[in-house]
C-alpha positions in Angstrom: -14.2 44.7 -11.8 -12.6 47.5 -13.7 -14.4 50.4 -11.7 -13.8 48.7 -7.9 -10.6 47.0 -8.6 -12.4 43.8 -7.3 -11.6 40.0 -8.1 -13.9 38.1 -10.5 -14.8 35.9 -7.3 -16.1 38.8 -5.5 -17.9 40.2 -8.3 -20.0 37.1 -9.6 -20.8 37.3 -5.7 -22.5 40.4 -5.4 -24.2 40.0 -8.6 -25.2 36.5 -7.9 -23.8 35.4 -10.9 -22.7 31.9 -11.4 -18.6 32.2 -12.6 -18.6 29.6 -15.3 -20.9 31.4 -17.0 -18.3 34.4 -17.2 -15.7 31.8 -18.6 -18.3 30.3 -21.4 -17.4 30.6 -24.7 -19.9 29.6 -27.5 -18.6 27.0 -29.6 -21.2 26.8 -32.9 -21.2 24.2 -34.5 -19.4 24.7 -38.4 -22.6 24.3 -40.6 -20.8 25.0 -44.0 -20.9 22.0 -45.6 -24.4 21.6 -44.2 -25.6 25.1 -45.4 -24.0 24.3 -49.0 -25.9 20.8 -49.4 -29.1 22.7 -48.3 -28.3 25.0 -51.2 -27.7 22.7 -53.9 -31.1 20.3 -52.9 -32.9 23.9 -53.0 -31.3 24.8 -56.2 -32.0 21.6 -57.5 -35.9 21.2 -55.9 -36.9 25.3 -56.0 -40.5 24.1 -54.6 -39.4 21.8 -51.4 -39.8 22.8 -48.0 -37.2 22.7 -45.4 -38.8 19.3 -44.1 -38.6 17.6 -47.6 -35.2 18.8 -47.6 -34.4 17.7 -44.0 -35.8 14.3 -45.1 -33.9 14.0 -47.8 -30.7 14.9 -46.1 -31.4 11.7 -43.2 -31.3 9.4 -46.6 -28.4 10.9 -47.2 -26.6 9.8 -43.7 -26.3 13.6 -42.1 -27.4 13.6 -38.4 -29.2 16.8 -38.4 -32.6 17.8 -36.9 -35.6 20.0 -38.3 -34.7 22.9 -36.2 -31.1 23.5 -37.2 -32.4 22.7 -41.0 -35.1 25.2 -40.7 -32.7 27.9 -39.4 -30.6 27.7 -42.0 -33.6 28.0 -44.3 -34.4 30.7 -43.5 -30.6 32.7 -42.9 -30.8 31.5 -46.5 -34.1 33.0 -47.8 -35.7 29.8 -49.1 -38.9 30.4 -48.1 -41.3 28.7 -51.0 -44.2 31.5 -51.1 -47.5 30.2 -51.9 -51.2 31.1 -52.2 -53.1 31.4 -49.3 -56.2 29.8 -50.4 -60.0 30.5 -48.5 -60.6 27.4 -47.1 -64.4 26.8 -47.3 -66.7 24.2 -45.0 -67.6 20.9 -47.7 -69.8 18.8 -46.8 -70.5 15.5 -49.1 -73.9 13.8 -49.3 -72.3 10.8 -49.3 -69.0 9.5 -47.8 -66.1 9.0 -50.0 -64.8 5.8 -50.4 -61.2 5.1 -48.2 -59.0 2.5 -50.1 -57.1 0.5 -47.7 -54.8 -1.3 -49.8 -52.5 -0.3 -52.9 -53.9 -0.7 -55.9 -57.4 -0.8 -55.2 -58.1 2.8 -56.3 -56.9 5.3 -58.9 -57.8 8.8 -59.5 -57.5 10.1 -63.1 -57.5 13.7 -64.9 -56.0 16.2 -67.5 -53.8 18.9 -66.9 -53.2 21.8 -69.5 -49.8 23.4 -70.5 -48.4 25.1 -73.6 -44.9 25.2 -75.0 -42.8 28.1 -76.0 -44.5 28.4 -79.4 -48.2 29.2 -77.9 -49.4 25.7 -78.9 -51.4 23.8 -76.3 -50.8 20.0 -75.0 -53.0 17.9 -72.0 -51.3 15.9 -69.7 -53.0 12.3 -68.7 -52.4 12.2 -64.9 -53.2 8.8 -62.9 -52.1 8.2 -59.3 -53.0 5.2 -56.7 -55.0 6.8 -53.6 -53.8 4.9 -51.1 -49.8 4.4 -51.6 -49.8 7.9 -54.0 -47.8 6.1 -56.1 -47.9 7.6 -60.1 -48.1 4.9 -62.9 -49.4 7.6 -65.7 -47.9 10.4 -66.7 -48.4 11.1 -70.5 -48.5 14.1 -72.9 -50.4 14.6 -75.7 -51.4 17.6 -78.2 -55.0 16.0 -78.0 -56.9 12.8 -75.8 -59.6 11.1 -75.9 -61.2 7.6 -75.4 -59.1 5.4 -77.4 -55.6 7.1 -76.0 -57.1 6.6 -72.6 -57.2 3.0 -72.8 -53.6 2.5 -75.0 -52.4 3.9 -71.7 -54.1 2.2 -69.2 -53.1 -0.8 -70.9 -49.9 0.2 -70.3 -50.1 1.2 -67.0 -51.5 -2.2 -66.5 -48.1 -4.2 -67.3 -46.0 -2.9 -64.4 -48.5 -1.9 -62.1 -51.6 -4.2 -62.3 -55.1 -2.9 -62.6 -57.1 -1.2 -60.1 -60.8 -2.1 -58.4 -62.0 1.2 -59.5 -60.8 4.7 -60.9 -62.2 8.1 -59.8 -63.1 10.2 -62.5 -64.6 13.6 -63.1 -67.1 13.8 -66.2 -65.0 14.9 -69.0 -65.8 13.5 -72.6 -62.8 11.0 -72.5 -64.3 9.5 -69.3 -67.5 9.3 -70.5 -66.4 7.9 -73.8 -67.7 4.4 -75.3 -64.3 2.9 -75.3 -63.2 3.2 -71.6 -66.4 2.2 -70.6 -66.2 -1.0 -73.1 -62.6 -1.4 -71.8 -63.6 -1.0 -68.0 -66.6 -3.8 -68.4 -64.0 -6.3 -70.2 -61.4 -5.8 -67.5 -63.9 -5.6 -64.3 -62.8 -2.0 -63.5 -65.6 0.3 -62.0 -65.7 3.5 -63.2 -66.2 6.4 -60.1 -67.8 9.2 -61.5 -67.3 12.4 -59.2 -70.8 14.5 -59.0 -70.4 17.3 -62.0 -68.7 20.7 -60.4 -67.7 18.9 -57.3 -63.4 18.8 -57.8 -62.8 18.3 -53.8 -65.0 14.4 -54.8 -61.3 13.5 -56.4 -59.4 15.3 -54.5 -55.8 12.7 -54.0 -55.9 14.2 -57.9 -56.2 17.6 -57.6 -53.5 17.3 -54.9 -51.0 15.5 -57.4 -51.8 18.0 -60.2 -50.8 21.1 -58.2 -47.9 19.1 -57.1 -47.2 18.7 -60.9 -47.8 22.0 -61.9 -45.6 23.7 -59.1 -42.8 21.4 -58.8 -42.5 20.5 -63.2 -44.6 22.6 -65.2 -44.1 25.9 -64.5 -40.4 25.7 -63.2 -39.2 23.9 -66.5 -39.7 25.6 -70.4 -40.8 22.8 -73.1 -40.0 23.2 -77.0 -41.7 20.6 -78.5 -43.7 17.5 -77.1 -40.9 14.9 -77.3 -39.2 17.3 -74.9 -42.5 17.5 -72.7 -43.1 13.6 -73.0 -38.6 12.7 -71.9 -38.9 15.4 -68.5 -42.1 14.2 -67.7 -41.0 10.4 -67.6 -37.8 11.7 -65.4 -40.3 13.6 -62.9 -42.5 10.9 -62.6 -39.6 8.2 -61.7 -38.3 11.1 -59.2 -41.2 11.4 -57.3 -42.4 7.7 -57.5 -38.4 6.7 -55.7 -37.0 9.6 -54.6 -39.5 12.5 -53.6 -40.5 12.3 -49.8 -44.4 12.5 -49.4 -46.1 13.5 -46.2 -49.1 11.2 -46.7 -46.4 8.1 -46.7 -44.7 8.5 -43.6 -41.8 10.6 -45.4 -41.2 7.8 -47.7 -40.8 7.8 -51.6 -44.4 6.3 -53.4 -43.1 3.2 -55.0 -41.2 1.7 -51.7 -44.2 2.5 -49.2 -46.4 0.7 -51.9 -43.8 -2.3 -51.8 -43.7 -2.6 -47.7 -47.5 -2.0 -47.5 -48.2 -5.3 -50.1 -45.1 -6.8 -48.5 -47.2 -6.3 -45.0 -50.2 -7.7 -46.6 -48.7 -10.6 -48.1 -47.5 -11.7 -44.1 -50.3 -11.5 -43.1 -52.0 -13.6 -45.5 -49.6 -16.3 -44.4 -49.6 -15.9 -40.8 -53.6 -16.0 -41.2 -53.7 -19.2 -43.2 -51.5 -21.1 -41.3 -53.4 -20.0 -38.4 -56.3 -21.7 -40.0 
């Protein structure tokens, strides 16, 4: 147009160029007060994905899709870096056990930490395998046995107690008082096979979940401190935190539909009968 003095008309002809596209002008969408929310979740959850975050921003009413959250994700530089672990082929003699309901199996372990002043503390964790769902969380300077069982027992108020609980062979497992309490409350103790992790796995999961997400993004200064964020974590990611393996939902409410589902169907069966 500017060299042969030609109309626009004549020009999109001869280049075969359709004219509205000469007349287009991008209109983007103003993502400001999308980007600073993705901020402040980020800031507030430094280990969460974009689709944790995206999840938790449909909860929170925004119509937004993956794709537009991931983009700004990235323009941000949230990227969560992680270990890129050899994956190796594991093959176990005998099939693990699936539960199928909540409730029906827990996994149980330590985890180690220390505070500011060098001094060392072990974490009790306990989590249901099929809803994920976390009814233990404790601290301690030392465990064993006995402090096994006050917590159990506690566990057991609110939440019930399992068919069985997959644990590795650690003295406090193995000790005369869980066993003793086990047999009294018809609990079967799972034993994994000695130097075989991946046999209780849902708890290895939870534990680097724990130690990523809580333990090494917080400092602790004494155990009381330890035992008060460790309580608030634990509530977080039982109601709030979104988990893959429960369709995006928080623990405690996919536990709630999935006994609320069973107990329909209980009813719909006996008055079938």
């Amino acid at each position: 147009m500017n060299c042969y003095k030609v109309s626009l008309r004549r020009s999109c002809g001869l280049v075969k160029l359709q004219r509205s596209y000469m007349y287009y002008k991008k209109h983007g969408k103003d993502d400001r007060a999308l980007r600073l929310r993705i901020l402040d979740i980020a800031k507030s959850r430094p280990r969460f994905g974009y689709l944790r975050i995206h999840t938790l921003l449909v909860r929170e009413g925004w119509k937004v899709n993956k794709k537009r959250v991931h983009r700004i994700y990235r323009q941000e530089g949230l990227q969560v870096r992680t270990k890129i672990r050899k994956k190796h082929i594991n093959r176990t003699r005998i099939p693990l056990p699936i539960p199928t309901v909540p409730n029906e199996r827990w996994s149980m372990d330590f985890i180690h930490d220390r505070l500011t002043d060098g001094r060392q503390f072990r974490i009790l964790t306990v989590i249901d395998q099929y809803s994920r769902e976390c009814p233990i969380l404790a601290a301690e300077k030392a465990m064993n046995g006995e402090k096994v069982v006050k917590y159990l027992e506690m566990a057991a108020k609110s939440y019930g107690l399992p068919t069985a609980i997959t644990v590795d062979n650690g003295s406090e497992f193995t000790s005369k008082a869980l066993d003793s309490w086990a047999y009294k409350n018809g609990v079967h103790l799972d034993y994994i096979r000695p130097g075989k992790p991946v046999e209780n796995a849902f708890i290895e999961s939870f534990n680097g979940r724990l130690r990523d997400e809580f333990l090494n993004t917080n400092l602790f200064f004494s155990l009381e401190e330890v035992s008060s964020k460790l309580e608030w974590w634990r509530q977080d990611y039982n109601n709030v935190r979104p988990h893959s393996s429960t369709e995006g939902k928080p623990p405690s409410q996919y536990a709630k539909e999935q006994k609320r589902g069973l107990q329909n169907t209980k009813k719909l069966n006996l008055g079938v009968v």
